[in-house]
C-alpha positions as CSV (number, residue, x, y, z in Angstrom):
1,X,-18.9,15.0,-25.8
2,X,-16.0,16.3,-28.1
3,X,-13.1,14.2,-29.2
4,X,-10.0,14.4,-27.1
5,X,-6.9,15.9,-28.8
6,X,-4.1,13.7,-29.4
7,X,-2.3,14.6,-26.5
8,X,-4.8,14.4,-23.8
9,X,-5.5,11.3,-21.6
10,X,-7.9,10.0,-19.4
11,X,-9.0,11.8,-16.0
12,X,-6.9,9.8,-13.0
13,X,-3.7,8.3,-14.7
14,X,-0.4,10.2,-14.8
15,X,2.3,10.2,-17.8
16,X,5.9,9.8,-15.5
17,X,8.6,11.5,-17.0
18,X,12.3,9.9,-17.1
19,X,13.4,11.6,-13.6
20,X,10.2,10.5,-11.7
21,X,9.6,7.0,-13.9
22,X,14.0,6.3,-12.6
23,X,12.6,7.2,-8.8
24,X,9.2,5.1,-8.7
25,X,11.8,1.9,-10.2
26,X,14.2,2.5,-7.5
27,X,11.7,2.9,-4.5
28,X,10.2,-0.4,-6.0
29,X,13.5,-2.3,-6.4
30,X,14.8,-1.3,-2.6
31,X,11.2,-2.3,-1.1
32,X,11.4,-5.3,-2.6
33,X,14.7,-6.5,-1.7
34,X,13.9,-5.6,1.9
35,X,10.8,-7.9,2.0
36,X,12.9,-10.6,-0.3
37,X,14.8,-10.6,2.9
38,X,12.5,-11.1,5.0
39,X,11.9,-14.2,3.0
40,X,8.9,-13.0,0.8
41,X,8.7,-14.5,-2.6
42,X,7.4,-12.2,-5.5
43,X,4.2,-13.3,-6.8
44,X,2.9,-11.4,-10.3
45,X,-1.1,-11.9,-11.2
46,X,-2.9,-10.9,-14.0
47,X,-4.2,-6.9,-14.5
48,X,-7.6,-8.8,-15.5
49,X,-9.9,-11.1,-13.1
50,X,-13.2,-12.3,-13.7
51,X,-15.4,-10.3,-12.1
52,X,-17.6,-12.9,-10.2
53,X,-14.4,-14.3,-8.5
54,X,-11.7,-11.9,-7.8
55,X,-14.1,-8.8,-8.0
56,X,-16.8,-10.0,-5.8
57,X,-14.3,-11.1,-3.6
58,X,-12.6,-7.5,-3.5
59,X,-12.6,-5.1,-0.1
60,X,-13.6,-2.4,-3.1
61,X,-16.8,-1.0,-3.3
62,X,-18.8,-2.4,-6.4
63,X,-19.1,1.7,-7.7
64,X,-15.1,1.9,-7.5
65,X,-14.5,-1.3,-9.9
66,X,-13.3,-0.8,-13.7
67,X,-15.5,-3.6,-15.8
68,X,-15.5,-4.5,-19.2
69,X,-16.7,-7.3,-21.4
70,X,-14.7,-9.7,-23.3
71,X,-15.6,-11.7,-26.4
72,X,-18.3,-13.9,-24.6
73,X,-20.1,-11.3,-22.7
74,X,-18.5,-12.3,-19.7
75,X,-17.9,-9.7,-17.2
76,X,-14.1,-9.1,-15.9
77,X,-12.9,-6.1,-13.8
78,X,-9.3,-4.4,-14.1
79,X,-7.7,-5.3,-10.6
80,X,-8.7,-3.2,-7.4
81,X,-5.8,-4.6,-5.5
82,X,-3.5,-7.8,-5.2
83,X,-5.1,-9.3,-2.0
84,X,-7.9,-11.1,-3.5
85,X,-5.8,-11.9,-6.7
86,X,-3.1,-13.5,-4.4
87,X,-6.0,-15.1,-2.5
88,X,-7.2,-16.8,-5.7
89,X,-3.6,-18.2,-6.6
90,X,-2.8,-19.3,-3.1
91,X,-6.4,-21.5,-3.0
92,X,-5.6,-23.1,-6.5
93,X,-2.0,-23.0,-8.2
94,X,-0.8,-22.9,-4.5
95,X,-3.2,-25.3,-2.8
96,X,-0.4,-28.0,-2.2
97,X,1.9,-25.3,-0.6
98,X,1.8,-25.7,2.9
99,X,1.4,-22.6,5.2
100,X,2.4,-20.4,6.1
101,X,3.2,-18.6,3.0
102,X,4.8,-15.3,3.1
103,X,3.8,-13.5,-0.7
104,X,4.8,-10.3,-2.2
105,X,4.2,-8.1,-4.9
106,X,4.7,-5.1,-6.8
107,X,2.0,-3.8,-9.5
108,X,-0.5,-1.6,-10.6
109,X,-4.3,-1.3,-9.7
110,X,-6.9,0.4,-10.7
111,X,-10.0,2.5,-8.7
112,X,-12.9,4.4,-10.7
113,X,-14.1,6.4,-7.7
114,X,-10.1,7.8,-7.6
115,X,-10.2,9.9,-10.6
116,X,-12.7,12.0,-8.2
117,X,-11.3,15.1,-6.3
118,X,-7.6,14.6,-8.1
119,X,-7.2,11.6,-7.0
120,X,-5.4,8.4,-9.2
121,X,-7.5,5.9,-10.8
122,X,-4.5,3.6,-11.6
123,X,-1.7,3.7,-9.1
124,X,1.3,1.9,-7.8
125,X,1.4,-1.0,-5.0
126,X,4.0,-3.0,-3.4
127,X,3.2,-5.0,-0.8
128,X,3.1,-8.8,1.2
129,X,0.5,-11.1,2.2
130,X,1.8,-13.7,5.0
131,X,-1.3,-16.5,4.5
132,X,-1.7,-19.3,7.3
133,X,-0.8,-17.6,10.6
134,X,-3.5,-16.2,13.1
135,X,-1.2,-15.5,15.7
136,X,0.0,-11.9,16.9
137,X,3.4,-12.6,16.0
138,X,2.5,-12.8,12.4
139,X,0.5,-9.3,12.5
140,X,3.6,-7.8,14.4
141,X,5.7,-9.2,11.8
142,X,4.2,-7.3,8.9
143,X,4.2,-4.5,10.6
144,X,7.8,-4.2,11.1
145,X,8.2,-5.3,7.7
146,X,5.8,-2.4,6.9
147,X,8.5,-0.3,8.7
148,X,11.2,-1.7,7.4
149,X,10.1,-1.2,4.2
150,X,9.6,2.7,4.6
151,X,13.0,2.9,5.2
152,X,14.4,1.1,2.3
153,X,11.5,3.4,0.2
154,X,13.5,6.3,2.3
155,X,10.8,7.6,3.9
156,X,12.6,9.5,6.9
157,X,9.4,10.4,9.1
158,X,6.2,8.6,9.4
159,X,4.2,7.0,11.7
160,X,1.6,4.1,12.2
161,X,-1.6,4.2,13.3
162,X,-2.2,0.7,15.0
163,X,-6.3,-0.2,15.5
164,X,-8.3,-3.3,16.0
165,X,-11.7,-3.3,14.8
166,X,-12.8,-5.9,17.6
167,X,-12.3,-3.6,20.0
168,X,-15.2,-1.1,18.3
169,X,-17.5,-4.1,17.3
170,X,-17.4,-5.0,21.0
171,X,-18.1,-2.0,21.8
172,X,-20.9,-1.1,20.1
173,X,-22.5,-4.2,20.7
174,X,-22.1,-3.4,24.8
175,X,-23.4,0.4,23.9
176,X,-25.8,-0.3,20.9
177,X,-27.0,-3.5,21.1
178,X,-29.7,-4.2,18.4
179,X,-29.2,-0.7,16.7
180,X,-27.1,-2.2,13.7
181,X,-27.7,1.1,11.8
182,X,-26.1,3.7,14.3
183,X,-23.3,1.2,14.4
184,X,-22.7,1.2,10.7
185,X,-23.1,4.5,10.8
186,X,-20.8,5.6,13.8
187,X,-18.4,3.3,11.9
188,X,-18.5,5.4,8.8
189,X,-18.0,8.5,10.5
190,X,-14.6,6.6,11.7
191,X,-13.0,5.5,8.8
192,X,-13.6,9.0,7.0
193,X,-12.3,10.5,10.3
194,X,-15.6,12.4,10.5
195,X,-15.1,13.4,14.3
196,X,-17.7,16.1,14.2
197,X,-19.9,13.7,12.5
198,X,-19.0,10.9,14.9
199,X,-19.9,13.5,18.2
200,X,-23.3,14.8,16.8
201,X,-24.2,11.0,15.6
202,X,-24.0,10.2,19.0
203,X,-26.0,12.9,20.6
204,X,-28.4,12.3,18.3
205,X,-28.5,8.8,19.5
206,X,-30.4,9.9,23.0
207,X,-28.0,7.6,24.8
208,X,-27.6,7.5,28.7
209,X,-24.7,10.4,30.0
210,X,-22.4,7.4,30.6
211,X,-22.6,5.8,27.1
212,X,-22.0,8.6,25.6
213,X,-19.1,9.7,27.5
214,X,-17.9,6.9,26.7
215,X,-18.8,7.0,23.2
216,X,-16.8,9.9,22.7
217,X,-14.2,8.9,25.1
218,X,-13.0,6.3,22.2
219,X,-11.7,9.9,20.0
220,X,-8.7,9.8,22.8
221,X,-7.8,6.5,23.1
222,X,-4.6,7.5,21.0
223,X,-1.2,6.8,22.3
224,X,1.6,3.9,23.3
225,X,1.5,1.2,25.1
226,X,-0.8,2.7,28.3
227,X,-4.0,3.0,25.7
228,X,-4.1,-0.5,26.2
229,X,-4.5,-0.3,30.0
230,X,-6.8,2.4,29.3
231,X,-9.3,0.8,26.8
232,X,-9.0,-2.4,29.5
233,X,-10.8,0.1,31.5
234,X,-13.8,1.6,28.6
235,X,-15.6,-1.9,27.9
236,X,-16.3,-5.2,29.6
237,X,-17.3,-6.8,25.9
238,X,-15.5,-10.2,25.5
239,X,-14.8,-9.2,21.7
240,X,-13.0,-5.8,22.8
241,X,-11.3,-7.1,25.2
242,X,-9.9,-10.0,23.4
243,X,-9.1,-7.6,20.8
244,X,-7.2,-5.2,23.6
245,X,-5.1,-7.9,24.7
246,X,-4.3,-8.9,21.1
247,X,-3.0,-5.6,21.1
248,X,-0.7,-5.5,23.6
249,X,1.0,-8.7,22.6
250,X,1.4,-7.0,19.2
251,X,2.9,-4.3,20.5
252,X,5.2,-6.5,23.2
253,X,6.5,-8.2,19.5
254,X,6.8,-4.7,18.2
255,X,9.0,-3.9,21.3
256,X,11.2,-6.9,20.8
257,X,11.9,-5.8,16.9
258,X,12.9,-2.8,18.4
259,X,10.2,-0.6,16.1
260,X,7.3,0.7,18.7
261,X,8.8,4.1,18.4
262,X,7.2,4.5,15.4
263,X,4.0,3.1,16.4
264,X,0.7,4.9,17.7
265,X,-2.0,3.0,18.9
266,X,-5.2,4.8,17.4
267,X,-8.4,2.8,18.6
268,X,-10.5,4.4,16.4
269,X,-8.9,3.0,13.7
270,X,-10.9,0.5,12.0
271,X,-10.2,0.7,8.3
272,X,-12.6,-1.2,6.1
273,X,-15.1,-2.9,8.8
274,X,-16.7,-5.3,6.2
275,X,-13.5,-6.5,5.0
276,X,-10.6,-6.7,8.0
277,X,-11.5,-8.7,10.8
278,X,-8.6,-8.1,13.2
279,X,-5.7,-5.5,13.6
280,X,-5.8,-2.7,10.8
281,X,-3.0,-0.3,10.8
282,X,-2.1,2.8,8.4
283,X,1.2,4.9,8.0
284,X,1.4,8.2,7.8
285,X,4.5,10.5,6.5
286,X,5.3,13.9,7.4
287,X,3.8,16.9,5.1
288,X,1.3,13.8,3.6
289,X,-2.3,13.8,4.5
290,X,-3.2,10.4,2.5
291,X,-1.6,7.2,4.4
292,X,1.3,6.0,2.2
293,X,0.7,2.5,3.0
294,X,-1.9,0.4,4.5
295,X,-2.6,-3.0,5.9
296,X,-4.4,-5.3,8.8
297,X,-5.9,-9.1,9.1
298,X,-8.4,-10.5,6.8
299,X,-9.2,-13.9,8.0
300,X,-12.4,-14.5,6.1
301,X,-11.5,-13.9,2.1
302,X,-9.3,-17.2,1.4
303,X,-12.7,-19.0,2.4
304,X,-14.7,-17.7,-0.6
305,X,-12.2,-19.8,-2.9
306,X,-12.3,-22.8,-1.3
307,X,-9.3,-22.7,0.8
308,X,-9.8,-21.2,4.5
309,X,-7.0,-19.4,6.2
310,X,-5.9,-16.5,8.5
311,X,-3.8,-13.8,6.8
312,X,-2.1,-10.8,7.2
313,X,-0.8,-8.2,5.2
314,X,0.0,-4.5,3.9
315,X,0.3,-2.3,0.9
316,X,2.6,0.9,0.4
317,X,1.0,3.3,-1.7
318,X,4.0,3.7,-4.1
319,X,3.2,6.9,-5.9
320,X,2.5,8.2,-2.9
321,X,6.0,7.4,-1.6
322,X,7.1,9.0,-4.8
323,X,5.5,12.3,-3.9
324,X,6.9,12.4,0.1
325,X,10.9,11.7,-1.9
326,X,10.6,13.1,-4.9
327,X,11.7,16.4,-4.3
328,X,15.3,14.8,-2.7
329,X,17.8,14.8,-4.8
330,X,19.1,11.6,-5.7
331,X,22.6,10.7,-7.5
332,X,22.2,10.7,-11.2
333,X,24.7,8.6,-13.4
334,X,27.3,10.4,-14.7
335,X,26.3,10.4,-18.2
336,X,29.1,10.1,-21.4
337,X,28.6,10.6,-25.2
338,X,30.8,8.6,-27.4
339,X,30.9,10.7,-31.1
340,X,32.3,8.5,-33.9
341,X,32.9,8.2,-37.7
342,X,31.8,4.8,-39.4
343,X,35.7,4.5,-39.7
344,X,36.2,4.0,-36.1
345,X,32.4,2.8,-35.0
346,X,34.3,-0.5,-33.7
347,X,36.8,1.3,-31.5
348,X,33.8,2.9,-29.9
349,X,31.0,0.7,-29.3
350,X,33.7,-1.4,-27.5
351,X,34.5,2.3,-25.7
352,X,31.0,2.2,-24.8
353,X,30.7,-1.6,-23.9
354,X,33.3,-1.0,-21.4
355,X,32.3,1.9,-19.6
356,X,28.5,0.9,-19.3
357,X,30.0,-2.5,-17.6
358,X,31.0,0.0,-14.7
359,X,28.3,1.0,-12.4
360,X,27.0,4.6,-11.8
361,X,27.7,5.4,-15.9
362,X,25.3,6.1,-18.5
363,X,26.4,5.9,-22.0
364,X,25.0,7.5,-25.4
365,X,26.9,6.7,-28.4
366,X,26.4,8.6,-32.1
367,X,27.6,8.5,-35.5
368,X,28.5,11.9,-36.5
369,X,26.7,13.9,-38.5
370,X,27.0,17.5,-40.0
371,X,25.5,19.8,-37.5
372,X,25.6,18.1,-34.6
373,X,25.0,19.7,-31.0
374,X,27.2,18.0,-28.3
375,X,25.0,19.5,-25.4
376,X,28.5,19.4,-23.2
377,X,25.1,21.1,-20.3
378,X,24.2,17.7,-20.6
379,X,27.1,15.2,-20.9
380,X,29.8,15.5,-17.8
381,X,32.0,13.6,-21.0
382,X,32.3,13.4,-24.2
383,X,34.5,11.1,-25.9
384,X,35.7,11.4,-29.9
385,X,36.5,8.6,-32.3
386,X,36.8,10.6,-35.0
387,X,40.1,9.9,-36.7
């Protein structure tokens, strides 16, 4: 393997320019003063776990984890997301908290399997976790928020894609009792939205004509509020139907917030099966094939540090957000050069002090020198102290 050049850098991570680097801070700064009012305090955890705690207790795959070693051999993993990491603090430095606590967080994370197909192996999160509530109010909650918090990132058009994985576990288990395999399978075809896949899984499956009808039937269970009458009508499972129901009172809550507009229910939905155990939802922006943010319940992870609790929560994809906005052109400071002789370098750097105290202005201030270019293509001012 040759040596990189000096100016190369690893496969995955991104260099960001002044322009971009002055867009990602704002989307992050607006986001996160919408969820601090929704009374969301910011939480910051470490870029390294240990890989035995936080990393086991990860929803990413084993293959998609960055590991290292430290000085002891001991193996520690750069962070695959905040969920776990927050799940850590809230069973230990927050144990005497009582619930519910409502958690957020911006920071980066860090995916091997990302630097595949063009894809980022470190990128940008901002996100809440709302710890101690099992009821649909809470899920509906976060989804607003989730909402909410596309507008403040100004994302104009988007939608979200509202699932339940009880509603395919019960399901299956009605359909494909004792066939574990076709399940995890079928599943798989789902969350990489493998229709084809998905329809020749199932024939393969030599299923009676009404199973498999309704198999596929599932693929248009996409819509408002009526897919929940609909799916009522698919299963008789206890599991699904519970999970229907939850459903509908999310979306009665979603109603009341005055947000179901920009909700879809998508029953195929399921996001990742081993690791959500309730509602999962993504949301999608116009022009954007990858979901720019991403969320649903998790009710079994705080057990596996000690502390069990229900939670709920959700992720934007910052960087993602970056791409949808970044071509909109945003207000730029108006930006002033203050030229000055050592004779008059008092007069102004309190020039300077002043105008930088007023909003919107960006000041630059040089001694001058022989030879100097003023650039006026790139100063809307420039101020002398020269005599």
């Amino acid at each position: 393997m040759s040596k990189p050049k000096v100016f190369e850098k690893p496969t995955g991570v991104k260099d960001y320019l002044p322009a971009a680097a002055a867009k990602l801070r704002s989307i992050e700064s607006n986001v996160m003063q919408c969820m601090e009012r929704w009374g969301y305090r910011e939480i910051i955890t470490p870029t390294l776990e240990y890989y035995d705690t936080v990393g086991v207790a990860s929803s990413t795959e084993d293959k998609k984890l960055f590991k290292l070693l430290d000085r002891k051999g001991t193996t520690l993993v750069m962070r695959s997301d905040m969920t776990a990491p927050i799940a850590r603090v809230v069973s230990s430095l927050l144990k005497e908290h009582s619930f519910p606590l409502r958690l957020s967080y911006h920071a980066n994370v860090f995916r091997a399997i990302e630097a595949e197909a063009g894809r980022d192996a470190e990128f940008f999160q901002t996100g809440v976790e709302l710890v101690g509530d099992a009821s649909s109010e809470s899920d509906a909650e976060v989804i607003a928020l989730a909402i909410a918090s596309l507008q403040a990132a100004g994302v104009k058009q988007f939608k979200i894609a509202l699932g339940h994985v009880g509603f395919l576990n019960g399901l299956f288990q009605e359909r494909l009792d004792g066939r574990h395999e076709a399940q995890t399978q079928l599943k798989e075809y789902l969350l990489n939205r493998d229709y084809v896949g998905y329809r020749e899984c199932i024939k393969s499956l030599e299923l009676s004509a009404d199973a498999q009808r309704e198999l596929e039937g599932i693929l248009r269970l996409r819509g408002g509020q009526e897919i929940c009458q609909q799916a009522q009508q698919v299963t008789q499972h206890p599991v699904a139907k519970k999970a229907i129901a939850h459903l509908c009172e999310i979306w009665d809550v979603l109603s009341a917030y005055g947000v179901s507009q920009h909700v879809l229910i998508d029953l195929t939905m399921i996001g990742d099966f081993s690791y959500y155990t309730g509602m999962t939802f993504e949301g999608y922006a116009a022009d954007l094939g990858f979901p720019v943010c991403s969320g649903g319940r998790y009710d079994n992870l705080l057990s596996q540090f000690g502390r069990p609790a229900p939670a709920t929560g959700f992720a934007l994809k910052t960087n993602r957000i970056l791409e949808v906005i970044g071509k909109e052109a945003e207000e730029a400071p108006r930006r002033v050069l203050i030229l000055y002789t050592a004779a008059n370098r008092g007069a102004a750097l309190a020039k300077a002090g002043e105008l930088r105290a007023q909003k919107g202005v960006a000041v630059e201030t040089r001694l001058q020198q022989a030879g100097d270019e003023r650039r006026a293509d790139v100063y809307e001012e420039i101020l002398e102290f020269l005599r």
